[in-house]
VMD Tcl script that builds the backbone (N, CA, C; Angstrom):
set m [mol new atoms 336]
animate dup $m
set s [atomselect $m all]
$s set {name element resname resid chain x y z} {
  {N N UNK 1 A 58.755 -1.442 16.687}
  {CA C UNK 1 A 57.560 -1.921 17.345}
  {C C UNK 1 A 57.371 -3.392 17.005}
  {N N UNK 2 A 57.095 -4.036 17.953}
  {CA C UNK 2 A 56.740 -5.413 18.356}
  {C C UNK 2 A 55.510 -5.929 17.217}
  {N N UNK 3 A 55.038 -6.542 17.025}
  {CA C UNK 3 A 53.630 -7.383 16.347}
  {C C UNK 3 A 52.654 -7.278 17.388}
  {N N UNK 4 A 52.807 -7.802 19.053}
  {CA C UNK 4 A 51.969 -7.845 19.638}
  {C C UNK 4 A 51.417 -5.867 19.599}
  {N N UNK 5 A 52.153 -5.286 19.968}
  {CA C UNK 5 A 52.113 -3.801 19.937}
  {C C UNK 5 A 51.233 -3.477 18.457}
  {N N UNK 6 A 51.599 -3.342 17.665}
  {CA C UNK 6 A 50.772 -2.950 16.502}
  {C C UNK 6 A 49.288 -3.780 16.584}
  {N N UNK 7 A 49.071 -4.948 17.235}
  {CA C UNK 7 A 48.117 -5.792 17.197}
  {C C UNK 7 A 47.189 -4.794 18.443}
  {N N UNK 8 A 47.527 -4.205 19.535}
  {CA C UNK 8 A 47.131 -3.759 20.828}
  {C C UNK 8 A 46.596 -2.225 19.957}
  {N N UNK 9 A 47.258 -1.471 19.136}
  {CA C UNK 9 A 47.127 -0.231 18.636}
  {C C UNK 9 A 45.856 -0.644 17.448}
  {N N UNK 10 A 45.911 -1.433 16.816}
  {CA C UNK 10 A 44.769 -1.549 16.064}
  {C C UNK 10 A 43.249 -2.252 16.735}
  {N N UNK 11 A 43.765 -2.773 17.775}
  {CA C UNK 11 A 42.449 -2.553 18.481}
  {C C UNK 11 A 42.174 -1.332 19.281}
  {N N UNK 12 A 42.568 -0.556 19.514}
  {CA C UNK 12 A 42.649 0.634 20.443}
  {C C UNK 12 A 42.037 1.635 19.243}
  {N N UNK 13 A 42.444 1.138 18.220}
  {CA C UNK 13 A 41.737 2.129 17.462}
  {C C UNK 13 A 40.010 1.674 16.987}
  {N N UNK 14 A 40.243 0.561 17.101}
  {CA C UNK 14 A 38.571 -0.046 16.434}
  {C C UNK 14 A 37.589 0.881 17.150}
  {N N UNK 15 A 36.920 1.739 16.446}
  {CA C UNK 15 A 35.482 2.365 17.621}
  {C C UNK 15 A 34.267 2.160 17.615}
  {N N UNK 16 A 34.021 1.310 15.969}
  {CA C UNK 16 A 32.524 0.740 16.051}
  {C C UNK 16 A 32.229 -0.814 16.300}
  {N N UNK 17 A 30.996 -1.087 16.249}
  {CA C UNK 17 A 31.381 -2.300 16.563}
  {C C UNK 17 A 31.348 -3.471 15.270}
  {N N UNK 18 A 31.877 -4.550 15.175}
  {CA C UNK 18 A 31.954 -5.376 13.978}
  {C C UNK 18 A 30.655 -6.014 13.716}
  {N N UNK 19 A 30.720 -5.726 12.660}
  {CA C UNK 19 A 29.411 -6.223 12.457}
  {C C UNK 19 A 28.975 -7.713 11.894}
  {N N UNK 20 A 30.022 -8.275 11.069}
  {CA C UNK 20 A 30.822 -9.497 10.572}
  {C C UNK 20 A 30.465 -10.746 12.005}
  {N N UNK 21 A 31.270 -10.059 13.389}
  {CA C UNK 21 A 31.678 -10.859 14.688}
  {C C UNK 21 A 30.532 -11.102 15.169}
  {N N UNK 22 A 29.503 -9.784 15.085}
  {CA C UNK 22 A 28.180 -9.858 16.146}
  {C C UNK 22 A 26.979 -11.254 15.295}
  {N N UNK 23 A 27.294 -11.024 13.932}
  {CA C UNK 23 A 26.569 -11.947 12.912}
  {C C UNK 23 A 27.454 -13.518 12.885}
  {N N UNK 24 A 28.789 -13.626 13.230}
  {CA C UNK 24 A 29.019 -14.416 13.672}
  {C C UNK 24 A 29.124 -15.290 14.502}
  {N N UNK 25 A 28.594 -14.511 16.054}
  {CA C UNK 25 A 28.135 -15.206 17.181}
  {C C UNK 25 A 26.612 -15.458 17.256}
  {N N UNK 26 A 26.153 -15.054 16.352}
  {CA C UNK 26 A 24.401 -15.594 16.703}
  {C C UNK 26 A 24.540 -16.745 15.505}
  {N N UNK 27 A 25.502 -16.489 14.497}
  {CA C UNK 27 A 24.715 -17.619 13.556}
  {C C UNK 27 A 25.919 -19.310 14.502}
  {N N UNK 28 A 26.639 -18.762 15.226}
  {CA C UNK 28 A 27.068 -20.147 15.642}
  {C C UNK 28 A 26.352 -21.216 16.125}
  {N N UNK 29 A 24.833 -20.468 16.325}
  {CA C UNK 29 A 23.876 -21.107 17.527}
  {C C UNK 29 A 22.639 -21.907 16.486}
  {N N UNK 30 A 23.320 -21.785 14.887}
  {CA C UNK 30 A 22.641 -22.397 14.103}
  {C C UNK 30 A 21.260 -21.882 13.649}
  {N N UNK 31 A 20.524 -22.652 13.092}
  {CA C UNK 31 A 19.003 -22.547 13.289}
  {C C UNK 31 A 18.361 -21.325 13.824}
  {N N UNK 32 A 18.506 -21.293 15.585}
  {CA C UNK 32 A 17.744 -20.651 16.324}
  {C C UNK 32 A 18.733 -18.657 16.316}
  {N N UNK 33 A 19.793 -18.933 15.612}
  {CA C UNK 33 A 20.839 -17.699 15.750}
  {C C UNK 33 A 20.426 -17.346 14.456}
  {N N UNK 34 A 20.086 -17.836 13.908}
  {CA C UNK 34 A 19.407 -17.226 12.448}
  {C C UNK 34 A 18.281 -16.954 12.805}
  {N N UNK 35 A 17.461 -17.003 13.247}
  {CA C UNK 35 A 16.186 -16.627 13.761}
  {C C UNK 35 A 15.933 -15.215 14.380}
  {N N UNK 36 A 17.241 -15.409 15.385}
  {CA C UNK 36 A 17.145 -14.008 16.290}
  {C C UNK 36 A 17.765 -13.289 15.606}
  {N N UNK 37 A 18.922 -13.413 14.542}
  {CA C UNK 37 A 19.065 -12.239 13.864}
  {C C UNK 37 A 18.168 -11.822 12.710}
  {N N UNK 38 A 17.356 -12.281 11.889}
  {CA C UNK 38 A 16.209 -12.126 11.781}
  {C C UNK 38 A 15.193 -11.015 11.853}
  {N N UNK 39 A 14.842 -11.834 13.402}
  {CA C UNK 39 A 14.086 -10.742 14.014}
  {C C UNK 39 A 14.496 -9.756 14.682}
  {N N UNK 40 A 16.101 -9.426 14.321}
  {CA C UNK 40 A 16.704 -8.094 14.943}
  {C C UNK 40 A 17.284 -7.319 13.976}
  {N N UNK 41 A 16.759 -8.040 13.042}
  {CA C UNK 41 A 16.942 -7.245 11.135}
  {C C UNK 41 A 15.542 -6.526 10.829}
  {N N UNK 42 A 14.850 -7.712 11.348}
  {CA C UNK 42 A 13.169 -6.897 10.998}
  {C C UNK 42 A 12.673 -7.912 9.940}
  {N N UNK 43 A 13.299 -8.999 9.408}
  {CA C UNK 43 A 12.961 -9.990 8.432}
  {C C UNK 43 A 11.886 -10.511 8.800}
  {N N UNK 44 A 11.800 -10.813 9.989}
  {CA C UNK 44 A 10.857 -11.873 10.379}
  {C C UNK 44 A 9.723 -10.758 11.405}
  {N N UNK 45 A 8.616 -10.930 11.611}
  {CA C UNK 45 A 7.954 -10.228 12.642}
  {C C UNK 45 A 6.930 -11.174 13.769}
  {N N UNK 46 A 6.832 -11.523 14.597}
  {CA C UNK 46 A 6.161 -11.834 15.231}
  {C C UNK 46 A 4.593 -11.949 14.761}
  {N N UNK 47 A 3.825 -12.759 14.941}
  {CA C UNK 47 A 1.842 -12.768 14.914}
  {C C UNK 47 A 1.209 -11.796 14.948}
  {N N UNK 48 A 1.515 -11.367 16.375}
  {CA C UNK 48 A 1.049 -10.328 16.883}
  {C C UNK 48 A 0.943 -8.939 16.458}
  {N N UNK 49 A 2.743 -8.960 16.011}
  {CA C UNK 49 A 2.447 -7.621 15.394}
  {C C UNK 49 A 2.179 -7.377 13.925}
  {N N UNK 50 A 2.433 -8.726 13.277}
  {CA C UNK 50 A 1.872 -8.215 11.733}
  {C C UNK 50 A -0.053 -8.580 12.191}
  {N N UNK 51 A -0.617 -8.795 12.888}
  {CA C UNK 51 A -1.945 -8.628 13.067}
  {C C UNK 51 A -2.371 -6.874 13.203}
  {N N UNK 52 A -1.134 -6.851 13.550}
  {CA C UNK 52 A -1.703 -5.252 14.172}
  {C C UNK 52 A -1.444 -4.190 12.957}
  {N N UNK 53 A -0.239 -4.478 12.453}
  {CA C UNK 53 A -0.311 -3.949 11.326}
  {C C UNK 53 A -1.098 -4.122 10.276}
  {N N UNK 54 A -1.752 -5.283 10.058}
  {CA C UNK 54 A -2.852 -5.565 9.209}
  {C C UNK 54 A -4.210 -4.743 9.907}
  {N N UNK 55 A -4.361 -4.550 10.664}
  {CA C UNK 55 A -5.625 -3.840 11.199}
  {C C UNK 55 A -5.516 -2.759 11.286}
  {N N UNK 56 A -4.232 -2.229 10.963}
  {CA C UNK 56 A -4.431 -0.272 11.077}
  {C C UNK 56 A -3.829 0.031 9.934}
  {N N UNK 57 A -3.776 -0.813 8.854}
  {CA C UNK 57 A -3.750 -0.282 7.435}
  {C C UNK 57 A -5.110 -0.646 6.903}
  {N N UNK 58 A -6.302 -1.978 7.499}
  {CA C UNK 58 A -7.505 -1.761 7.418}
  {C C UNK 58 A -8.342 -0.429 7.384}
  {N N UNK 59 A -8.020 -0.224 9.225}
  {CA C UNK 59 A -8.392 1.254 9.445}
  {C C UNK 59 A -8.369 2.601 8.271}
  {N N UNK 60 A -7.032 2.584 8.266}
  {CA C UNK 60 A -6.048 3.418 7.394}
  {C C UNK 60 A -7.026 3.687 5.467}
  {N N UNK 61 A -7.503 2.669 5.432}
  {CA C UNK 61 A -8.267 1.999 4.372}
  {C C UNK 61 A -9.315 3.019 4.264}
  {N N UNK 62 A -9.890 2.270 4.996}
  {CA C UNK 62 A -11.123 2.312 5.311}
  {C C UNK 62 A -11.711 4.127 5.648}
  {N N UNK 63 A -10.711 4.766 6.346}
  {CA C UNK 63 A -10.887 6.078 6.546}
  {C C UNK 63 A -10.531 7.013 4.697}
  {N N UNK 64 A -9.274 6.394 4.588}
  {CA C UNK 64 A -9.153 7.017 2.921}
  {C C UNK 64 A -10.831 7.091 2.021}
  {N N UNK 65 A -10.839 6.209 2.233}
  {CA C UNK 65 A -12.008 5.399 1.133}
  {C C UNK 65 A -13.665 6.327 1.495}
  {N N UNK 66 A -13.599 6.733 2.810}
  {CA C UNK 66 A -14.996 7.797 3.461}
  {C C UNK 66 A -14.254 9.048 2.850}
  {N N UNK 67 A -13.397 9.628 3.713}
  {CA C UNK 67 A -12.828 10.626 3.058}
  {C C UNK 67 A -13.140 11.107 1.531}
  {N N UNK 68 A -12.521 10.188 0.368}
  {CA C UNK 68 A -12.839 10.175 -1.001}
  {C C UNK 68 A -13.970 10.368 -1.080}
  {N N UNK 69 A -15.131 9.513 -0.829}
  {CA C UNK 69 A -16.875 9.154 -0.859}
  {C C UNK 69 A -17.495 11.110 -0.571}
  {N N UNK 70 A -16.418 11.379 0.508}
  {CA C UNK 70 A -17.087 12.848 0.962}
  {C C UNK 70 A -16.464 14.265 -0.146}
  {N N UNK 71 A -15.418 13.815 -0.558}
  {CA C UNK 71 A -14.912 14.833 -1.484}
  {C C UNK 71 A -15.901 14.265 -2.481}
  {N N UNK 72 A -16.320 13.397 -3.105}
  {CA C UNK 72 A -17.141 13.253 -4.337}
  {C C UNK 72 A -18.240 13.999 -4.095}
  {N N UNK 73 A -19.006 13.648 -2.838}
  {CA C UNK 73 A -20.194 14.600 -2.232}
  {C C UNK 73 A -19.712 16.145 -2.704}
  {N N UNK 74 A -19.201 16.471 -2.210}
  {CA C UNK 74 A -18.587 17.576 -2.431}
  {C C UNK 74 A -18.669 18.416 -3.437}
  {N N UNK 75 A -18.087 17.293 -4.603}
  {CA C UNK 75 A -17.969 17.719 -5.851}
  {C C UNK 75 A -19.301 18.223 -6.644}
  {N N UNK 76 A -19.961 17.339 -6.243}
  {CA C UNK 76 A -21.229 16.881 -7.206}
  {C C UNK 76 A -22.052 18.032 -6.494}
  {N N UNK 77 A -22.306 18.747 -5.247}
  {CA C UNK 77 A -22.870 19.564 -4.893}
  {C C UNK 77 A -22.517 21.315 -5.222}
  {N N UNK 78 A -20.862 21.104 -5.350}
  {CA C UNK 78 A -20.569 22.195 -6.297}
  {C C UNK 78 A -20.884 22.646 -7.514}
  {N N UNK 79 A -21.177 21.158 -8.605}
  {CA C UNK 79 A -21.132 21.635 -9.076}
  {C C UNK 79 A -22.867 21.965 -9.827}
  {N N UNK 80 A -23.702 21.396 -8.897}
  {CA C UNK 80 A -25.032 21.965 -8.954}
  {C C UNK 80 A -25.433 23.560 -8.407}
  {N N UNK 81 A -24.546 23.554 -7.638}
  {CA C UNK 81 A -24.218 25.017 -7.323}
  {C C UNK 81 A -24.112 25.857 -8.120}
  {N N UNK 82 A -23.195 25.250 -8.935}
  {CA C UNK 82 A -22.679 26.079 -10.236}
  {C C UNK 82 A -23.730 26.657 -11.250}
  {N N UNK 83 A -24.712 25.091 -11.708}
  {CA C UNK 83 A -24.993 24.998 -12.728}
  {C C UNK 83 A -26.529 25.965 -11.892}
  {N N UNK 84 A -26.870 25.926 -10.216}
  {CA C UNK 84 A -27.924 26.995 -10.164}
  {C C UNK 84 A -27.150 28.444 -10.579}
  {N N UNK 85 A -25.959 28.625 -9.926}
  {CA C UNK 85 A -25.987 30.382 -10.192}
  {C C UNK 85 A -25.748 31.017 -11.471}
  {N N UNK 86 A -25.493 29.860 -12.579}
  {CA C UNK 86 A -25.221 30.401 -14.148}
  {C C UNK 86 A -26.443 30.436 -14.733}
  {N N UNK 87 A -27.921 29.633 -14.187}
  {CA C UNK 87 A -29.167 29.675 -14.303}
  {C C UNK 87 A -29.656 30.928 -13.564}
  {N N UNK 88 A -29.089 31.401 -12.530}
  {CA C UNK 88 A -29.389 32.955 -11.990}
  {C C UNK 88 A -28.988 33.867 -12.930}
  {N N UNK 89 A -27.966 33.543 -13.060}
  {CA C UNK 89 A -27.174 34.549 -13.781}
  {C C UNK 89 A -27.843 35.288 -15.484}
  {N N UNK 90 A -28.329 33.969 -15.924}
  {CA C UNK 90 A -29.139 33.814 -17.012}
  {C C UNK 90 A -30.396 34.825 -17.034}
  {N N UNK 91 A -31.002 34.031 -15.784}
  {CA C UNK 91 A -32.646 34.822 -15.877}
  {C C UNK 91 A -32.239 36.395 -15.291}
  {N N UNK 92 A -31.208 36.727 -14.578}
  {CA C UNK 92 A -31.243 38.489 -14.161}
  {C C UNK 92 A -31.126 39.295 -15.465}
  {N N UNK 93 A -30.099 38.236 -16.405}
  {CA C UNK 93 A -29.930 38.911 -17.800}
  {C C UNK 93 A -30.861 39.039 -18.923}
  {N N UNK 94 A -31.441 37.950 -18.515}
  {CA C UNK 94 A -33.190 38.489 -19.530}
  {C C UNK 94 A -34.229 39.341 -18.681}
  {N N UNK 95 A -34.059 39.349 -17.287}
  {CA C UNK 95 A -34.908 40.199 -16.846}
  {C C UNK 95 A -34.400 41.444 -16.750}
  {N N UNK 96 A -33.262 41.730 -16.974}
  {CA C UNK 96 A -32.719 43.249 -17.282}
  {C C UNK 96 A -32.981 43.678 -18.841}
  {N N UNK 97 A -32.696 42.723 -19.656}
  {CA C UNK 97 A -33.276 42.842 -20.825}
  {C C UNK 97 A -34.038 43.108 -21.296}
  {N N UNK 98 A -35.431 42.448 -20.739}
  {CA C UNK 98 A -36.823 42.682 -20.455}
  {C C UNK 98 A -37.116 43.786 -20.442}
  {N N UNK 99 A -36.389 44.688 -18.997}
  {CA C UNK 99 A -36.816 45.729 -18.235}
  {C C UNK 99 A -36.268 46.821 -19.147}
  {N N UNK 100 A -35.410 46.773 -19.633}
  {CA C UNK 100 A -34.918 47.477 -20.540}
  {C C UNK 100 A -35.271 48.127 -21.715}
  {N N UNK 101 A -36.287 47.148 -22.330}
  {CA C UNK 101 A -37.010 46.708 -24.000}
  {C C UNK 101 A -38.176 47.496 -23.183}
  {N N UNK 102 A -38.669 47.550 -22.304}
  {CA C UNK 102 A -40.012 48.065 -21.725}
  {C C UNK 102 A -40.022 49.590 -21.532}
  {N N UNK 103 A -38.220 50.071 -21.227}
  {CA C UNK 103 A -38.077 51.565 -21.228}
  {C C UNK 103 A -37.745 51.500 -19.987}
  {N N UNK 104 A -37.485 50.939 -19.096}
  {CA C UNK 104 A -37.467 50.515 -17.608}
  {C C UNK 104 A -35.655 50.605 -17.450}
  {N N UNK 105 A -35.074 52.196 -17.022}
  {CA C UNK 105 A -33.586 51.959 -16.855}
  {C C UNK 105 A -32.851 51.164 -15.524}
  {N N UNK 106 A -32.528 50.319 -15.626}
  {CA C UNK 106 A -31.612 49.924 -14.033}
  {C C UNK 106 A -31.084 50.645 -13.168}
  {N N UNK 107 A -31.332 51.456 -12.314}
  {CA C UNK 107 A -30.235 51.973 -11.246}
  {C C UNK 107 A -29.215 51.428 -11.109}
  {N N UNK 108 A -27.955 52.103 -11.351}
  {CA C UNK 108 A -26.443 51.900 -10.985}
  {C C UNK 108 A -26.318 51.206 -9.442}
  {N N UNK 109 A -25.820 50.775 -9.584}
  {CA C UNK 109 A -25.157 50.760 -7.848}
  {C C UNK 109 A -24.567 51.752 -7.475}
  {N N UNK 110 A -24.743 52.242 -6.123}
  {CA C UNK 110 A -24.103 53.472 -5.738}
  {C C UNK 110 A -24.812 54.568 -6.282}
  {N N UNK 111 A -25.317 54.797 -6.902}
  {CA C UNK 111 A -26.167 56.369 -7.343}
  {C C UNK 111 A -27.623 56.157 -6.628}
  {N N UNK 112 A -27.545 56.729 -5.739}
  {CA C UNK 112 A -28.856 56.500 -4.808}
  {C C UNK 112 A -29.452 57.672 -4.734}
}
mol reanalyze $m
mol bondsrecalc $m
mol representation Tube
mol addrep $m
């Protein structure tokens, strides 16, 4: 086999594309070929859209931050909750106590 032949077979085999060549034809264009590859890397972003991204991680913010505010609500109402039904819990047990010391038996549940 020839040189040109082995040269024809190793391109025949190439199937992706170079990535070296494609970075070599934009940066020939200097300056402005660095630019567009760049912004086709994601390095660079346009005004527009880092505005936009700055305003919906605001959003994004801003909703976390209510969210939290409402789980604290939350919390703090549980746990007055709490601290009423262990205060229930308290007074049924001295008033069974009570009723008890008086000669006064409780009905079971279920024995009706």
């Amino acid at each position: 086999m020839s040189i040109p032949d082995l040269l024809r077979i190793a391109a025949a085999e190439d199937s992706g594309p170079d990535v070296g060549k494609l970075i070599g034809q934009f940066a020939q264009y200097g300056v402005v070929g660095l630019v567009v590859v760049l912004l086709i890397l994601g390095v660079i972003v346009p005004k527009y859209v880092m505005t936009s991204l700055t305003a919906d991680r605001d959003k994004w913010r801003e909703a976390f931050e209510k969210e939290r505010d409402a789980h604290q609500a939350t919390r703090k109402q549980l746990a007055k909750a709490e601290e009423r039904g262990d205060v229930a819990v308290e007074q049924g047990k001295t008033l069974t106590h009570l009723l008890e010391e008086l000669g006064h038996r409780p009905a079971l549940p279920g024995s009706a």
